[in-house]
Backbone as XML, in Angstrom:
<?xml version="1.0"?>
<chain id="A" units="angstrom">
  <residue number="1" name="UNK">
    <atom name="N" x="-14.402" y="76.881" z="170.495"/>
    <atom name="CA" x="-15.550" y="76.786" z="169.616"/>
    <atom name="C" x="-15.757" y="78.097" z="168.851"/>
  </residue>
  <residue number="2" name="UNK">
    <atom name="N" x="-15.801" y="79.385" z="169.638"/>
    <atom name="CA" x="-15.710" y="80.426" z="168.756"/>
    <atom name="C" x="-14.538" y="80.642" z="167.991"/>
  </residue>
  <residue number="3" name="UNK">
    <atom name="N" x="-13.645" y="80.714" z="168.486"/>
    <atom name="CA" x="-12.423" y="80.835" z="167.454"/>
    <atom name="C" x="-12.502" y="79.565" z="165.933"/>
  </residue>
  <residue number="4" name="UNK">
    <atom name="N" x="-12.830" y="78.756" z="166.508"/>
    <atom name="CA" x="-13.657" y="77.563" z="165.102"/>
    <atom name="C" x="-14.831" y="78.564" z="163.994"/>
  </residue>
  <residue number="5" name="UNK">
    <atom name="N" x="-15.191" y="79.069" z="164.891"/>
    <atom name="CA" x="-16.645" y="79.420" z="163.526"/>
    <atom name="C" x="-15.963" y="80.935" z="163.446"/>
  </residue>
  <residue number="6" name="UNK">
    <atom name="N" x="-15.216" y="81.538" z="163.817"/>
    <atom name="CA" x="-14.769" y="82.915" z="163.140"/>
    <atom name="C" x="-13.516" y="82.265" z="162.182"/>
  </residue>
  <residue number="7" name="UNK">
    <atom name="N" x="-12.634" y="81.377" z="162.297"/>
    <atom name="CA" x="-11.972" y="80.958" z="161.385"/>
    <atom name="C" x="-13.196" y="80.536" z="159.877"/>
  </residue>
  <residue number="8" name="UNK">
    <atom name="N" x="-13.785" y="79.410" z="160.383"/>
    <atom name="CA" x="-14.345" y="79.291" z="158.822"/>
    <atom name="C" x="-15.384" y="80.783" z="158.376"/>
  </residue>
  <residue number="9" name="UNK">
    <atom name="N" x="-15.492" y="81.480" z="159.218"/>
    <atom name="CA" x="-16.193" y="82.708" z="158.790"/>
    <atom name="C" x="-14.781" y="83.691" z="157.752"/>
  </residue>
  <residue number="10" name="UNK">
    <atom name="N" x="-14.063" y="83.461" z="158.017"/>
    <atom name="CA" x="-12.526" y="84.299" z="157.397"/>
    <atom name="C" x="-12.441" y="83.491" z="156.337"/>
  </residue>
  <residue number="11" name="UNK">
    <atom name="N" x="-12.583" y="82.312" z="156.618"/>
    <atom name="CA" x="-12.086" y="81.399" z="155.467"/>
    <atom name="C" x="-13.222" y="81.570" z="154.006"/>
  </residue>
  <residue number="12" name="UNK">
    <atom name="N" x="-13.989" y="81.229" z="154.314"/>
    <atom name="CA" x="-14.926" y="82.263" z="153.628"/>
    <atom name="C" x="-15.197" y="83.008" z="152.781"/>
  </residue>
  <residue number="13" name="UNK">
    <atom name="N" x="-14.837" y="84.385" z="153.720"/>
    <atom name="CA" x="-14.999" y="85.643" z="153.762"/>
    <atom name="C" x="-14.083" y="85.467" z="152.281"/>
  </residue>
  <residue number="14" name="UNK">
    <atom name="N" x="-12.992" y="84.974" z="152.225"/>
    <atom name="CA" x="-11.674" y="85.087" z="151.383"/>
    <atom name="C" x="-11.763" y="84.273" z="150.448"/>
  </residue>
  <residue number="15" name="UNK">
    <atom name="N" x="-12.507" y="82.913" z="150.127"/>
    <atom name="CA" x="-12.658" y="82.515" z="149.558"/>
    <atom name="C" x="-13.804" y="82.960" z="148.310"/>
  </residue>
  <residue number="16" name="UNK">
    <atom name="N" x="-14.627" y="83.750" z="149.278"/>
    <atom name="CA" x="-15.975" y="84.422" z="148.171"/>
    <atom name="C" x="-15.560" y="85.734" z="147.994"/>
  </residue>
  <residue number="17" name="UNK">
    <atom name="N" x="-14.076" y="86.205" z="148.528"/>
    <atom name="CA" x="-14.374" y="87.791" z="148.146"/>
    <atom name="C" x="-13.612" y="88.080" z="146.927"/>
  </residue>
  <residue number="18" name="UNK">
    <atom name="N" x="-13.903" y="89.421" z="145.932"/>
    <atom name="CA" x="-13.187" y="89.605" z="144.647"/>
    <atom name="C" x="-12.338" y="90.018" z="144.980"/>
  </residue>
  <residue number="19" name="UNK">
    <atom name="N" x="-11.303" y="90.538" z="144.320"/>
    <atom name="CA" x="-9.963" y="91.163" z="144.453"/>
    <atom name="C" x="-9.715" y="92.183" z="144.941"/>
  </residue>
  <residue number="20" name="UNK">
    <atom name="N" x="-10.749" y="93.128" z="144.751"/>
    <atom name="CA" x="-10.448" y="94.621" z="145.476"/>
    <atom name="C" x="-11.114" y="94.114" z="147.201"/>
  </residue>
  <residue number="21" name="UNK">
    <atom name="N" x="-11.851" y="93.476" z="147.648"/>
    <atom name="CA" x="-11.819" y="92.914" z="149.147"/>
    <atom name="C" x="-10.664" y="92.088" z="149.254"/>
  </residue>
  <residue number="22" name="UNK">
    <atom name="N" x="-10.016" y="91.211" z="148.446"/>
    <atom name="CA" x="-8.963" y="90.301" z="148.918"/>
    <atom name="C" x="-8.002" y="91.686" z="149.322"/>
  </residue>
  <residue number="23" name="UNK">
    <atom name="N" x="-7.666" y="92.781" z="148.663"/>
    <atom name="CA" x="-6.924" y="93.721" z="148.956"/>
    <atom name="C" x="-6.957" y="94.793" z="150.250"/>
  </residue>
  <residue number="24" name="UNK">
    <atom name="N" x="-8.555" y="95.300" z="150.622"/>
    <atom name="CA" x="-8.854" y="95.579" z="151.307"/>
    <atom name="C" x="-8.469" y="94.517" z="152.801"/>
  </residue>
  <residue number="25" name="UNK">
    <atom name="N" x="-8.646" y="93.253" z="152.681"/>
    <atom name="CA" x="-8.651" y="92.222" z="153.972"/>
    <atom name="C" x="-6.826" y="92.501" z="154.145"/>
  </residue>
  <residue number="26" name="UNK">
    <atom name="N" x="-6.364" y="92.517" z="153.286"/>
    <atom name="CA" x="-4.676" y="92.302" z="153.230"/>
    <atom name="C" x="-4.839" y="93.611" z="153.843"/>
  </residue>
  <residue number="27" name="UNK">
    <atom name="N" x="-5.032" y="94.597" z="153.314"/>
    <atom name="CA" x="-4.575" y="96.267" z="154.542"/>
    <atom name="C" x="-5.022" y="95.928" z="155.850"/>
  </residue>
  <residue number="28" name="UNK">
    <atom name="N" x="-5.937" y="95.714" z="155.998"/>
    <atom name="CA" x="-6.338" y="95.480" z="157.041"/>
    <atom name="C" x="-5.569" y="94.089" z="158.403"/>
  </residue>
  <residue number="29" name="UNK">
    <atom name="N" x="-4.678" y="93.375" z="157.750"/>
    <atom name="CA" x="-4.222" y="92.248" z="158.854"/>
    <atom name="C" x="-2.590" y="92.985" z="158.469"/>
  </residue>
  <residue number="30" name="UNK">
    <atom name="N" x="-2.145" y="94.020" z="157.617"/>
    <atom name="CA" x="-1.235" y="94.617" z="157.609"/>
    <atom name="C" x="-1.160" y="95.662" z="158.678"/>
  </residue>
  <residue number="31" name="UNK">
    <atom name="N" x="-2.468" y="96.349" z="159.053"/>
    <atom name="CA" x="-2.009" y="97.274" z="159.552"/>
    <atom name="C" x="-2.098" y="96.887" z="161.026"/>
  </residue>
  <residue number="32" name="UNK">
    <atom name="N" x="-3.319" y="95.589" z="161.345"/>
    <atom name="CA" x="-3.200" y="94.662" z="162.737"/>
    <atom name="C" x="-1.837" y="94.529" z="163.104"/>
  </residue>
  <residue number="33" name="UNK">
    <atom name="N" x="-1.153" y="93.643" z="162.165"/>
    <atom name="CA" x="0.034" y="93.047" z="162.397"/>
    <atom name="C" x="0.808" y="94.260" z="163.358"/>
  </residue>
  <residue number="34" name="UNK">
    <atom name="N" x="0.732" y="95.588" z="162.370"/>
    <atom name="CA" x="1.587" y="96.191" z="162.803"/>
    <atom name="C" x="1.260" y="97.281" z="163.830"/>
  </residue>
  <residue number="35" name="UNK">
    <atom name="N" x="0.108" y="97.294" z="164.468"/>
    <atom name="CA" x="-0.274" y="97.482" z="165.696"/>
    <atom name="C" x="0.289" y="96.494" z="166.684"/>
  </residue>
  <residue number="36" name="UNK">
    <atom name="N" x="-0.139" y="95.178" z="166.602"/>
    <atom name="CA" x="0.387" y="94.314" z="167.107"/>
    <atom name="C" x="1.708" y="94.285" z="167.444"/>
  </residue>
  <residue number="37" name="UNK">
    <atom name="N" x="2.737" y="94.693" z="166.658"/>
    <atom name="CA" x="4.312" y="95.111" z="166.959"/>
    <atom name="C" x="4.532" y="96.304" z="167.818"/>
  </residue>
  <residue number="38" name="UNK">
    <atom name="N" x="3.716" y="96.953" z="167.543"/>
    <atom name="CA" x="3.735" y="98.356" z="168.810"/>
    <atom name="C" x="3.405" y="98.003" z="169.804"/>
  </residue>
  <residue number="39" name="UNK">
    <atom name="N" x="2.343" y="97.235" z="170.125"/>
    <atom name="CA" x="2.218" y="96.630" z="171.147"/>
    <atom name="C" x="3.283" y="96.184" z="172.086"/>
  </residue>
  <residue number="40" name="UNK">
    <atom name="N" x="3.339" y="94.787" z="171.092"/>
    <atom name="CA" x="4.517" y="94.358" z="171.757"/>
    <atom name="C" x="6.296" y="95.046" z="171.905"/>
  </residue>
  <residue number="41" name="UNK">
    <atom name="N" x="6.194" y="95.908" z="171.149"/>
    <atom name="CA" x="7.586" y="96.703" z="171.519"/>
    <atom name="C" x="7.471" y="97.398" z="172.721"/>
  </residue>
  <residue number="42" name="UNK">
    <atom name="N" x="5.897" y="98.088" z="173.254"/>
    <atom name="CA" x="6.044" y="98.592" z="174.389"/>
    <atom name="C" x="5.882" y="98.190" z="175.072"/>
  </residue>
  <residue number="43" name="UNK">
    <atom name="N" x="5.420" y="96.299" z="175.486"/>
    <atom name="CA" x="5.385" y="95.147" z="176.532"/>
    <atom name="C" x="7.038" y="94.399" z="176.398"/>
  </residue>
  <residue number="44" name="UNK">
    <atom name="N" x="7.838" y="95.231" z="175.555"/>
    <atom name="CA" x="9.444" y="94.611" z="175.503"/>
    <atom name="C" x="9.041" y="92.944" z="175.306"/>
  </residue>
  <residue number="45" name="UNK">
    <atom name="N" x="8.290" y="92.918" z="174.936"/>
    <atom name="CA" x="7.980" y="91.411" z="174.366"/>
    <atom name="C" x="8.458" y="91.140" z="172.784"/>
  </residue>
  <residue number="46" name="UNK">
    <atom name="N" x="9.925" y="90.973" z="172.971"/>
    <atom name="CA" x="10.875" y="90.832" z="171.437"/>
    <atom name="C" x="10.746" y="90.236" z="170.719"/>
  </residue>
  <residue number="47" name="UNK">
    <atom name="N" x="10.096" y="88.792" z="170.842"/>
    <atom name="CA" x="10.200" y="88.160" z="169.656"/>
    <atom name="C" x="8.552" y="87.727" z="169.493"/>
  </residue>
  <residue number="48" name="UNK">
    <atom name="N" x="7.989" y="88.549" z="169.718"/>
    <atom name="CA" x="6.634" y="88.345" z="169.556"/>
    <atom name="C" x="6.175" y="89.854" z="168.487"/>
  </residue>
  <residue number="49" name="UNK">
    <atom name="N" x="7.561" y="90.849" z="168.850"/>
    <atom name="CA" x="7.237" y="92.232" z="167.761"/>
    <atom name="C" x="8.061" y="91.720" z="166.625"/>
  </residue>
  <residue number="50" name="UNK">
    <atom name="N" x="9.277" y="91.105" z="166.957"/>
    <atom name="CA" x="9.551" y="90.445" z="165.558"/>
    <atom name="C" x="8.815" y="89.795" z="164.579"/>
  </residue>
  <residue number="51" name="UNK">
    <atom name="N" x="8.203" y="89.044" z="165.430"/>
    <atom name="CA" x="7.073" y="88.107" z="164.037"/>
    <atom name="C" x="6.018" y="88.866" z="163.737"/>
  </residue>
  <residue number="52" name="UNK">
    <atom name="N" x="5.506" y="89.628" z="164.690"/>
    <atom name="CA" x="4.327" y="91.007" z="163.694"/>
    <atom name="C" x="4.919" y="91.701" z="162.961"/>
  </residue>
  <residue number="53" name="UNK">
    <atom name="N" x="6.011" y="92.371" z="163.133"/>
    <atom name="CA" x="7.178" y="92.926" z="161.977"/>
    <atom name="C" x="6.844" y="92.289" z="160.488"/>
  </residue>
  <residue number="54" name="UNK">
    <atom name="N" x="7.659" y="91.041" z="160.908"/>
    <atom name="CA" x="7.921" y="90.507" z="159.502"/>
    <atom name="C" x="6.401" y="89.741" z="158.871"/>
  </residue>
  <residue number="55" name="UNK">
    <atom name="N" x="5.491" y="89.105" z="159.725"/>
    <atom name="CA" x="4.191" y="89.400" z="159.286"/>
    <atom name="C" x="3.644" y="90.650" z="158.869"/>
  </residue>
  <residue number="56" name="UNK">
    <atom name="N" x="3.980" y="92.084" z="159.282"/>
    <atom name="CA" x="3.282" y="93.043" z="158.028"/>
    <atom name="C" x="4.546" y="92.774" z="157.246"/>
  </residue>
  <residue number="57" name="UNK">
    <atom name="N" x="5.792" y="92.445" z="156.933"/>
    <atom name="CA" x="6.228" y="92.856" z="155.632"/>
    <atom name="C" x="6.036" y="91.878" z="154.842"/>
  </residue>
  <residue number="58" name="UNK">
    <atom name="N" x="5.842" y="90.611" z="155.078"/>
    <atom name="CA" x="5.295" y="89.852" z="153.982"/>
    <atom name="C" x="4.074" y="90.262" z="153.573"/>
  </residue>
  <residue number="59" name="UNK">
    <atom name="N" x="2.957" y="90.684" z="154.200"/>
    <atom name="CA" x="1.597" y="91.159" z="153.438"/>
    <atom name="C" x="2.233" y="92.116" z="152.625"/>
  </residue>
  <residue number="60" name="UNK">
    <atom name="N" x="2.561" y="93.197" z="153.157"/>
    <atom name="CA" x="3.325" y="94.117" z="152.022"/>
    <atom name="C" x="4.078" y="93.140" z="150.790"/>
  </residue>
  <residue number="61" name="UNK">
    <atom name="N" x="4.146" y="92.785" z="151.267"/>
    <atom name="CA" x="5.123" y="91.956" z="149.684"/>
    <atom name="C" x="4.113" y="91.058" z="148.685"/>
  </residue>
  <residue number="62" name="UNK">
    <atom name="N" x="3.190" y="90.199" z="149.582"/>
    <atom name="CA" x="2.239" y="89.821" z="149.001"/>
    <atom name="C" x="1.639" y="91.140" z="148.317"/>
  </residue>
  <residue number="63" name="UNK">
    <atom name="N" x="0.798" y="92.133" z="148.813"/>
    <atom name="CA" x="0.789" y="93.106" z="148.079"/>
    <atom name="C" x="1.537" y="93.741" z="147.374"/>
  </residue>
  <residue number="64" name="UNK">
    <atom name="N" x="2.242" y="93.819" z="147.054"/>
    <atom name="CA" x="3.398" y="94.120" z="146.035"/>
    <atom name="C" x="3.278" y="93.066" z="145.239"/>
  </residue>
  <residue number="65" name="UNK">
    <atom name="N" x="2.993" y="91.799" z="145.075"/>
    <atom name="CA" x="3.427" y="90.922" z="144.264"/>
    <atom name="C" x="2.132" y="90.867" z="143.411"/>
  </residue>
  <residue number="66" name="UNK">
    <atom name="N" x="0.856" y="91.451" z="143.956"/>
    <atom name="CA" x="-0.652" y="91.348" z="143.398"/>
    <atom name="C" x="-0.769" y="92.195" z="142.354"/>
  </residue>
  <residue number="67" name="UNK">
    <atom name="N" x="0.680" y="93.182" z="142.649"/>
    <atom name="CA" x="0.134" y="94.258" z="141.203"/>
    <atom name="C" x="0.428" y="93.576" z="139.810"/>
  </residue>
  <residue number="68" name="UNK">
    <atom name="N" x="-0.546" y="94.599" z="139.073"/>
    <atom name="CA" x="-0.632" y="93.490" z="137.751"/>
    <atom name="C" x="0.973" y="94.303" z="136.824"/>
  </residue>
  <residue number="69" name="UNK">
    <atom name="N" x="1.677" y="93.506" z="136.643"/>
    <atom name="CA" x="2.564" y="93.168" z="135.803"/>
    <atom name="C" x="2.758" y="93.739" z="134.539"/>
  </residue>
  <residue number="70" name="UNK">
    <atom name="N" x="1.915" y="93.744" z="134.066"/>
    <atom name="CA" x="1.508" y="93.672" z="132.182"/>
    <atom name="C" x="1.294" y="94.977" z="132.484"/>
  </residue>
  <residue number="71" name="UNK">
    <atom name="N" x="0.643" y="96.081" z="133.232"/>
    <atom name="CA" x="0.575" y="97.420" z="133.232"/>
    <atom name="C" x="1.890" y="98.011" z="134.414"/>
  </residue>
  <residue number="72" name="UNK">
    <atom name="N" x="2.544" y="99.031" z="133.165"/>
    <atom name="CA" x="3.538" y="100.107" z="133.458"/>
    <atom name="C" x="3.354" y="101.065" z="134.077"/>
  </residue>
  <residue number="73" name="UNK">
    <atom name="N" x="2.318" y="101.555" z="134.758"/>
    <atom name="CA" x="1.597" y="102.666" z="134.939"/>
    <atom name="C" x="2.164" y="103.345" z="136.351"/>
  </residue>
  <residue number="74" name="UNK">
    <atom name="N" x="2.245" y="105.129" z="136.409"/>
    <atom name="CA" x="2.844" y="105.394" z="137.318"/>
    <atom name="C" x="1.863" y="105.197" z="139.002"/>
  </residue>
  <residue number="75" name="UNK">
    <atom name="N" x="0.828" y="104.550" z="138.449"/>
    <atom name="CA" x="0.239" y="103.843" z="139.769"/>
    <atom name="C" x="1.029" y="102.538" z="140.471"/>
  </residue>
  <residue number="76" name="UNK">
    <atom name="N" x="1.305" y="102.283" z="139.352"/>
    <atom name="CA" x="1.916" y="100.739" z="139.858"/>
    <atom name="C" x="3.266" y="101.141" z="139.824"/>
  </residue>
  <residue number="77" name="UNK">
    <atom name="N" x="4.108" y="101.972" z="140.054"/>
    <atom name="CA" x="5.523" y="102.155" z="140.293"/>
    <atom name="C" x="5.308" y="102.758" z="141.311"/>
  </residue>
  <residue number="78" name="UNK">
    <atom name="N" x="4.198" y="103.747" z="141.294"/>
    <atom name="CA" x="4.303" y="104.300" z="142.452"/>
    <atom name="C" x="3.870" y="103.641" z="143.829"/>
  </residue>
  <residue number="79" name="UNK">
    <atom name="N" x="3.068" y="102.602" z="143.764"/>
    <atom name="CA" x="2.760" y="101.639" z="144.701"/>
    <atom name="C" x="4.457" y="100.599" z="144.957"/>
  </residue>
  <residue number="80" name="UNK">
    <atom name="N" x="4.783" y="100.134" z="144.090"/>
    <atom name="CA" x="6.041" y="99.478" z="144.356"/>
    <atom name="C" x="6.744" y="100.487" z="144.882"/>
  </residue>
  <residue number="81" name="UNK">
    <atom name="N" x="7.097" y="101.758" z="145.034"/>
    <atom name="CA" x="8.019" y="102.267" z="145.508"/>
    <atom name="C" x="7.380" y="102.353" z="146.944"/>
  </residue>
  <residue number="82" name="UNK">
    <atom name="N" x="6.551" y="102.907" z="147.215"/>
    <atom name="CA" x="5.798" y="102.779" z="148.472"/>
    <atom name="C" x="6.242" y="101.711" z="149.246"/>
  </residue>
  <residue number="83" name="UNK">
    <atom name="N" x="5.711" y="100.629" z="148.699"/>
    <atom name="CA" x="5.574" y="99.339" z="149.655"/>
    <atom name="C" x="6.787" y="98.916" z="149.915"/>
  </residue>
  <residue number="84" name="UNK">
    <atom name="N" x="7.920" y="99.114" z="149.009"/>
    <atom name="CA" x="9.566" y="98.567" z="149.560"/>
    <atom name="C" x="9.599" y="99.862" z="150.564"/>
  </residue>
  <residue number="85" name="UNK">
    <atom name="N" x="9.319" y="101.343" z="150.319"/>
    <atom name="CA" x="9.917" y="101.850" z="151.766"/>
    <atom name="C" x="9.338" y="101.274" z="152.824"/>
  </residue>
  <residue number="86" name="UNK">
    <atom name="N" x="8.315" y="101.128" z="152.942"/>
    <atom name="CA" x="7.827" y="100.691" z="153.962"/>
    <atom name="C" x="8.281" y="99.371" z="154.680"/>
  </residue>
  <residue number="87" name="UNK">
    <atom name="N" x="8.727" y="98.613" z="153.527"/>
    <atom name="CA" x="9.458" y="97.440" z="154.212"/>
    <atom name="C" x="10.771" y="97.519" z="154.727"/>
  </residue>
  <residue number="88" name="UNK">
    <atom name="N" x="11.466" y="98.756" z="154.172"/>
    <atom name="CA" x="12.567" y="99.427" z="154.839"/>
    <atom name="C" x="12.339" y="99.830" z="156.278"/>
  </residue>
  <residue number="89" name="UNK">
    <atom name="N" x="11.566" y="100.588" z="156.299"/>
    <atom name="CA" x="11.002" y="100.724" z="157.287"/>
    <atom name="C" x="10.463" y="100.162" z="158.624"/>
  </residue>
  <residue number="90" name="UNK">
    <atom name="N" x="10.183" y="99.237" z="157.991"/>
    <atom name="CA" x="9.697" y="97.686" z="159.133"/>
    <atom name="C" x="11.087" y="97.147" z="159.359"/>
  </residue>
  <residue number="91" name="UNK">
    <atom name="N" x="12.059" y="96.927" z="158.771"/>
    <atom name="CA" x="13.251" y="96.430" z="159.198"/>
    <atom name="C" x="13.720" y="97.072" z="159.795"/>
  </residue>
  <residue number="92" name="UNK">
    <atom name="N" x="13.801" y="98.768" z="159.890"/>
    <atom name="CA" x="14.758" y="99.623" z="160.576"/>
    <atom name="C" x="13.960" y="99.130" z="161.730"/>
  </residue>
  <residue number="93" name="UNK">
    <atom name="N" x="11.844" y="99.480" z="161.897"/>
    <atom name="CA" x="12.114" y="99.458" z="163.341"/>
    <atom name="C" x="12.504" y="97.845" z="164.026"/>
  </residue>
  <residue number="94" name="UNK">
    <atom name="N" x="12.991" y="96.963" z="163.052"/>
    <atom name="CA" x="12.999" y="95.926" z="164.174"/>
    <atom name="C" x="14.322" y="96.067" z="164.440"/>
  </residue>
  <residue number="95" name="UNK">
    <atom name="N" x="15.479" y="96.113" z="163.396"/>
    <atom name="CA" x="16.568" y="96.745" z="163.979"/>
    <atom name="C" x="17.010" y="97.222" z="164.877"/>
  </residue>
  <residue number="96" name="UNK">
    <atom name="N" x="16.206" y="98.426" z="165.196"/>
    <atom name="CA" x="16.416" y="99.688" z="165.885"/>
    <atom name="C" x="15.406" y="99.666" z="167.274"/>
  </residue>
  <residue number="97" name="UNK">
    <atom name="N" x="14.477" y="98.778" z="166.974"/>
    <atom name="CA" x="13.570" y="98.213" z="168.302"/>
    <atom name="C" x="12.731" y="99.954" z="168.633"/>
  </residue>
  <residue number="98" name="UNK">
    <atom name="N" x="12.342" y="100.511" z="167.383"/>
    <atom name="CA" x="11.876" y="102.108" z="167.223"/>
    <atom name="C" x="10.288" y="101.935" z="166.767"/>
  </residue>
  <residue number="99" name="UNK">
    <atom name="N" x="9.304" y="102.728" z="167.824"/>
    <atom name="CA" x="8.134" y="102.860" z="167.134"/>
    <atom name="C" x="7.966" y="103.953" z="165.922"/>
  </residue>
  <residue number="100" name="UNK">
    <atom name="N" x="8.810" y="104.487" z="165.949"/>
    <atom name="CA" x="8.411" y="105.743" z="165.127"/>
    <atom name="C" x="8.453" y="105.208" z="163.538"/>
  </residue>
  <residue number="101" name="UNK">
    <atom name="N" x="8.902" y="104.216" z="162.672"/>
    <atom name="CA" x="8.828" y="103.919" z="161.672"/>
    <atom name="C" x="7.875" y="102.857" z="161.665"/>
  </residue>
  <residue number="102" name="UNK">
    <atom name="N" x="7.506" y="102.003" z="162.922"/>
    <atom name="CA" x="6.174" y="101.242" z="162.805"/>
    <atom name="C" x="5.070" y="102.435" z="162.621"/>
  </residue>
  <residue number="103" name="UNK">
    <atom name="N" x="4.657" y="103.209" z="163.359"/>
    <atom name="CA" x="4.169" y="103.782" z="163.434"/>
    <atom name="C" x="3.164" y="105.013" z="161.577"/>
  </residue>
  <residue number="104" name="UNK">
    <atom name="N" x="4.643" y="104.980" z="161.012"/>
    <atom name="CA" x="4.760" y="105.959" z="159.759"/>
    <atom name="C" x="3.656" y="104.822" z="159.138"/>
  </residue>
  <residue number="105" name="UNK">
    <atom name="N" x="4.355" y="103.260" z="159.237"/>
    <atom name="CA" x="3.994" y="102.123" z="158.324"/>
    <atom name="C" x="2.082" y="102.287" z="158.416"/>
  </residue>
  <residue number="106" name="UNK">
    <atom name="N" x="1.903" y="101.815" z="159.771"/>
    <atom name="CA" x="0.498" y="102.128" z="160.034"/>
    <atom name="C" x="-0.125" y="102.667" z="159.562"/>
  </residue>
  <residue number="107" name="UNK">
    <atom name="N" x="0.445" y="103.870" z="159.579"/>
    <atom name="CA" x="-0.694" y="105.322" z="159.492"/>
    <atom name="C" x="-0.584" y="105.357" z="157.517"/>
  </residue>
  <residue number="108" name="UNK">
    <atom name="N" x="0.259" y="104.821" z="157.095"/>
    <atom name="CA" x="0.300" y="104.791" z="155.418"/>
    <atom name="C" x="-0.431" y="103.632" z="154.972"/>
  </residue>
  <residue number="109" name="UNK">
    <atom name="N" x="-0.402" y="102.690" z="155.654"/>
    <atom name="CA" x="-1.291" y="101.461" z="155.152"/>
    <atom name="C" x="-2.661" y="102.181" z="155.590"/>
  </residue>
  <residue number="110" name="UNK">
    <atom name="N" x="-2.780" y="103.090" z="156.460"/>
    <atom name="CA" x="-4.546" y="102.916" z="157.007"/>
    <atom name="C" x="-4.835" y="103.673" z="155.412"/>
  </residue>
  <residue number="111" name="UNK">
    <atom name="N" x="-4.008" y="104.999" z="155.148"/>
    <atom name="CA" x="-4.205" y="105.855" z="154.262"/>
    <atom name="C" x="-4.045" y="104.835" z="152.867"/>
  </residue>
  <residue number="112" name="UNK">
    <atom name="N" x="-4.037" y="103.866" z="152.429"/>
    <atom name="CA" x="-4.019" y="103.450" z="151.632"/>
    <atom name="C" x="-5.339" y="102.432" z="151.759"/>
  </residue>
  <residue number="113" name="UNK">
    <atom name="N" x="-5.588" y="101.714" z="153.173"/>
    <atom name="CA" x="-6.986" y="101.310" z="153.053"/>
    <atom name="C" x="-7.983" y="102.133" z="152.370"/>
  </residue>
  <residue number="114" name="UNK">
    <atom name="N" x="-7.995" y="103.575" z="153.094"/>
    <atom name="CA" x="-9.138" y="104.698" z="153.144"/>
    <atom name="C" x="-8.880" y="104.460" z="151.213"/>
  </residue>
  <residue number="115" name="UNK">
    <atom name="N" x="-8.555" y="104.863" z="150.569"/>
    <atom name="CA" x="-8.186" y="104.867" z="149.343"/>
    <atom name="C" x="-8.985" y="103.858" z="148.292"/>
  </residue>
  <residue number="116" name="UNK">
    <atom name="N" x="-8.816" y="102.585" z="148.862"/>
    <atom name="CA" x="-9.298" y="101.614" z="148.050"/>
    <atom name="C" x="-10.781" y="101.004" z="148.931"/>
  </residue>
  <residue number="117" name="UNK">
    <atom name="N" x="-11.224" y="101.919" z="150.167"/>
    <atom name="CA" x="-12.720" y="101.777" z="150.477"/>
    <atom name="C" x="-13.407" y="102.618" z="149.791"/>
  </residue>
  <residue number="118" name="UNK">
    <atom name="N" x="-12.681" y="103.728" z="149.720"/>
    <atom name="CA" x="-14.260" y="104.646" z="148.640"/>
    <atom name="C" x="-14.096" y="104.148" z="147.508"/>
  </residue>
  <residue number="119" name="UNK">
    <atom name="N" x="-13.322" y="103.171" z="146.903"/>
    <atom name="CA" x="-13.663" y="102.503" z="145.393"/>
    <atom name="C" x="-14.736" y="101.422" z="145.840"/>
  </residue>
  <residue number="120" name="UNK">
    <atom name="N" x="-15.431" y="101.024" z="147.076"/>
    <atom name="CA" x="-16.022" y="99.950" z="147.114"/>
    <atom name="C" x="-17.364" y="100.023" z="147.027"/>
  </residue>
</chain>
């Protein structure tokens, strides 16, 4: 029953929020996810850090795919370059079964939350 009314509370949440919260909610289940993989890399629980893995790199990609297009700007290159290392990154550690590049991922998504909360 609770997990029922916090779902339509998310559902929601996402449906009424503007774009700079749709962005903010995306850092935020990016950087879960990838807590969630640390987790489970240090419970050796493998294919449960795999799918938080590749769950943050699709948000990353979804984010990557949100930037607007039509502007060239060295914000928006510089965000695309960002977000593919980082997805480099997420592959090495599943590869490599290594916190230390989950870890980098984290701590750059939080620093990129912090970023787009004082615009709020």
């Amino acid at each position: 029953m609770a997990a029922t009314a916090y779902n339509q509370y998310f559902e929601s949440e996402i449906l009424n929020a503007d774009p700079v919260k749709l962005v903010t909610i995306l850092y935020r289940a990016a950087i879960e996810a990838a807590g969630a993989a640390r987790r489970n890399l240090a419970a050796g629980a493998i294919r449960e850090r795999s799918r938080q893995i590749m769950k943050t790199w699709s948000i990353i990609h979804q984010l990557m795919q949100s930037l607007d297009r039509t502007q060239e700007s060295e914000i928006r290159r510089g965000l695309v370059a960002l977000y593919a290392y980082m997805q480099t990154r997420l592959l090495e550690a599943n590869a490599k079964q290594a916190d230390p590049p989950l870890e980098e991922v984290q701590k750059l998504l939080a620093t990129l939350l912090e970023g787009w909360q004082v615009n709020m």
